[in-house]
N, C-alpha and C positions, 0 to 999 in steps of 0.2 A: 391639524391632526398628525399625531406622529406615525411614520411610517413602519410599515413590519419590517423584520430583517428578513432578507431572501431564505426561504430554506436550500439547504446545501445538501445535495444527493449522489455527489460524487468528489472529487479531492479537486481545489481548482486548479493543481499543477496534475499532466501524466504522472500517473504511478503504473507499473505493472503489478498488479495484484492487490490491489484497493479493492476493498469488500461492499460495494454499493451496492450487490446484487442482495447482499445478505441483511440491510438496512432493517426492512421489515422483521424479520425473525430475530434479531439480536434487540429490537425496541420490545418485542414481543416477550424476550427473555428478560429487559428490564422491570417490564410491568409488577413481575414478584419477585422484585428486588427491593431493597430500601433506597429512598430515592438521595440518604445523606452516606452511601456508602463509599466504602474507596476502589476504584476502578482502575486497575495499571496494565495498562496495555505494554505490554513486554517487549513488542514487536512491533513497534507503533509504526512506520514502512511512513504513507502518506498523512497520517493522522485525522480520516475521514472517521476511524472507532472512535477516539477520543472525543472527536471533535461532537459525534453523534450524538455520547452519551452524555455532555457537558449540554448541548441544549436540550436534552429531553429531563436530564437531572443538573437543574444550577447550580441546587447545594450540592453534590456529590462532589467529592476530590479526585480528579480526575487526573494520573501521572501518565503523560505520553512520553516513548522512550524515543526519542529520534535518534538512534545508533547511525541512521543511512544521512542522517544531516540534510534532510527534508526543510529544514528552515532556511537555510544558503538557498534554495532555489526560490522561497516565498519571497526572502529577501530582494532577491536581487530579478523580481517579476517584472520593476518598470525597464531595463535594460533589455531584457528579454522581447517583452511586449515592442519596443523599438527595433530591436532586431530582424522581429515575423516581420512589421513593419514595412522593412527597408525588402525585406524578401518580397514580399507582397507586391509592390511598388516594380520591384525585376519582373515578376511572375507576368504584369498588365498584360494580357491579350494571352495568356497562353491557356492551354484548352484544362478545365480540371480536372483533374483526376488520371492526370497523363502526366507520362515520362517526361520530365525535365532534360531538353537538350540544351546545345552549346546555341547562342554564346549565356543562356540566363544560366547554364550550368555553374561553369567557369566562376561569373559574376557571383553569386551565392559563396560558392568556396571561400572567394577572394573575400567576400563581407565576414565571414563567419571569423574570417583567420584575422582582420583586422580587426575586430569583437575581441577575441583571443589575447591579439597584441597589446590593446589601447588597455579595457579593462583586468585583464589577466583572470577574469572568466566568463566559460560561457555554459549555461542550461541545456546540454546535448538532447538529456532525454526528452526535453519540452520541444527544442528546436527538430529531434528525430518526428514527433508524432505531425510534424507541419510537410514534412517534404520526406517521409517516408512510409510503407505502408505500414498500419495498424501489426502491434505486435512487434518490431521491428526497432531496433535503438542502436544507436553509435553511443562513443564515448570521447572519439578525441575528433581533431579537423582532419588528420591523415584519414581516418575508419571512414569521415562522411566522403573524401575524395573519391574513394576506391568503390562506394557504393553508388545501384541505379536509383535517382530519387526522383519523385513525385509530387505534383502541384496538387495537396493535400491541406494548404494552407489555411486557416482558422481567420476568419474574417472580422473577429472581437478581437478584443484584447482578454488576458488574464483578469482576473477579479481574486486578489488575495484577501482582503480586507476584513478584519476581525475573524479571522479565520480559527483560531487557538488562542480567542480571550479564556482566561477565567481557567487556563489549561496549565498543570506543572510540567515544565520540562524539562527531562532527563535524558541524557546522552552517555551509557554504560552498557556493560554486557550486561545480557538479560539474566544472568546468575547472579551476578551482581543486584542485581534491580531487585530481582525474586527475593531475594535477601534479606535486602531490607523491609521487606511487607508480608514476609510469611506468619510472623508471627502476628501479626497485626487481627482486630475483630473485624466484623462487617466488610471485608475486602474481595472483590472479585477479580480475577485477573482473565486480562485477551492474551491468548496465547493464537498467533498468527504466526508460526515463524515458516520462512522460505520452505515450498514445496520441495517435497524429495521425487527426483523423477521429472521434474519441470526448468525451463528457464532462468536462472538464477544469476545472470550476467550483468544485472544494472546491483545487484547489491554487493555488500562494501567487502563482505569476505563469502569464499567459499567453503560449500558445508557437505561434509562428508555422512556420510550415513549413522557412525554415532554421534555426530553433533542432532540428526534428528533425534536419535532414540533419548537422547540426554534430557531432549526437551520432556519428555516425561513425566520425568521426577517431580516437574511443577505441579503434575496433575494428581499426584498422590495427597490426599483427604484436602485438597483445597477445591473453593471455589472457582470455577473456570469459564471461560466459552473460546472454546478451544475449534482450529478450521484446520482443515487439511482438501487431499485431492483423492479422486481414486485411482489416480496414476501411482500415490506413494505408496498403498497396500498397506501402511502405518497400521490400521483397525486389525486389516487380518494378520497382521503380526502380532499382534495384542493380543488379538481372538486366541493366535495358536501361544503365547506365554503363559495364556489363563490354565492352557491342558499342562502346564509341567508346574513339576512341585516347586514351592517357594519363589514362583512369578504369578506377576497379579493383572489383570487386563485394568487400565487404569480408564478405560471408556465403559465398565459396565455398569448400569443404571443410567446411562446420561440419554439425553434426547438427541436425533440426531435429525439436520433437516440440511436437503440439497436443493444445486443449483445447477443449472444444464448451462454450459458455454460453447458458442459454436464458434471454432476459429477461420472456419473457412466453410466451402457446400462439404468436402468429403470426411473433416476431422472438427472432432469435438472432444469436451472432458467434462469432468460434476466437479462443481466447491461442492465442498464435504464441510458444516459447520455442527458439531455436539456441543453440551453444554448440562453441566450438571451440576444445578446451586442449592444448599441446603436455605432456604426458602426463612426457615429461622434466626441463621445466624450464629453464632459463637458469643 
């Protein structure tokens, strides 16, 4: 008997800002969708959207944009996966969820930077969520020196494995991308791009305030399912363009449904996901 494939409800590499929370309501927005339409995740980050809507819809054309090169890291899982490995193996006996001291400190550093040397790379952000706490990522061997780390360690290995069958991939700016499928029929686009007001440190370039507003433009008379935060206020700047002449609130009519995130006992924040598809089609 053949077996199922695993369902998949989160990205199997770290991402920060991977939309797993919002699984349900985005399948829930596919349902009055057509199931052979084209789908371009603009902002594809971990490709858990694509990935999503590619097995809820087979035949849909499903364009993930990996701008952030989220494929180097799938690629390169079984070295990684060796790596936690050889950490793991340091970590024996040490208590979990505690402070890593000398000497497995030390020892760590030294592996990570021979990693570094031998293969000329290493998956910081995968290697950050093993021995650092949640939230929290380096990027080079110097940033992990300097930082206090944590036996945090993932007792599996990675599972990358058909992860982005059956998925087109694109690596361009999202104006670019937009581009070429605006004029397109049956097309729905994911607009996820980098919170304004959040975190933004593990992606590939920084985004000033009209790089948010720019994002926009996508969302005039197109199909969308568009996420934001209620850190960026983006809505109630919308809200206040709709009151002056010759601006237009490009979120009016759409649906909108949230998500509570607790980062800690004292601080939290909402995903903010709308989405507003003409059910018909063009």
């Amino acid at each position: 008997m053949q077996e199922k494939s695993k369902k998949i409800t989160q990205a199997p590499l770290p991402f920060m800002g991977q939309k797993r929370r919002f699984l349900k309501q985005v399948k829930a927005v596919l349902d009055n969708c057509p199931d052979d339409a084209t789908y371009v995740d603009l902002f594809g980050g971990s490709g858990l959207l694509s990935h999503t809507i590619k097995q809820h819809y087979p035949k849909a054309n499903v364009v993930y944009n990996d701008y952030d090169n989220y494929r180097l890291r799938l690629e390169n899982v079984g070295a990684t996966n060796k790596l936690i490995s050889d950490i793991r193996t340091i970590l024996v006996g040490c208590p979990k969820d505690k402070k890593i001291v000398e000497p497995q400190k030390s020892l760590i550093i030294s592996r990570v930077l021979q990693e570094e040397q031998t293969t000329g790379y290493v998956d910081y952000i995968t290697l950050s969520s093993n021995i650092m706490f949640s939230m929290k990522y380096v990027l080079s061997c110097e940033q992990l020196a300097k930082e206090t780390l944590y036996n945090c360690v993932r007792m599996s290995e990675y599972n990358t494995d058909n992860y982005l069958d059956g998925v087109v991939i694109e690596s361009l700016d999202y104006k670019e991308l937009f581009s070429k499928y605006q004029d397109s029929t049956n097309v729905v686009f994911l607009v996820d791009p980098p919170y304004l007001s959040t975190d933004v440190g593990t992606y590939k370039n920084y985004w000033k305030l009209k790089d948010y507003l720019d994002v926009l433009d996508v969302l005039d008379g197109t199909n969308y399912i568009y996420f934001t935060s209620n850190k960026s206020n983006i809505i109630e700047l919308c809200e206040w363009m709709a009151t002056k002449p010759a601006l237009y609130n490009p979120f009016a009519g759409s649906t909108t449904s949230t998500v509570n995130n607790q980062v800690n006992f004292v601080s939290s924040y909402t995903d903010i996901m709308l989405h507003k598809v003409n059910y018909e089609f063009k």
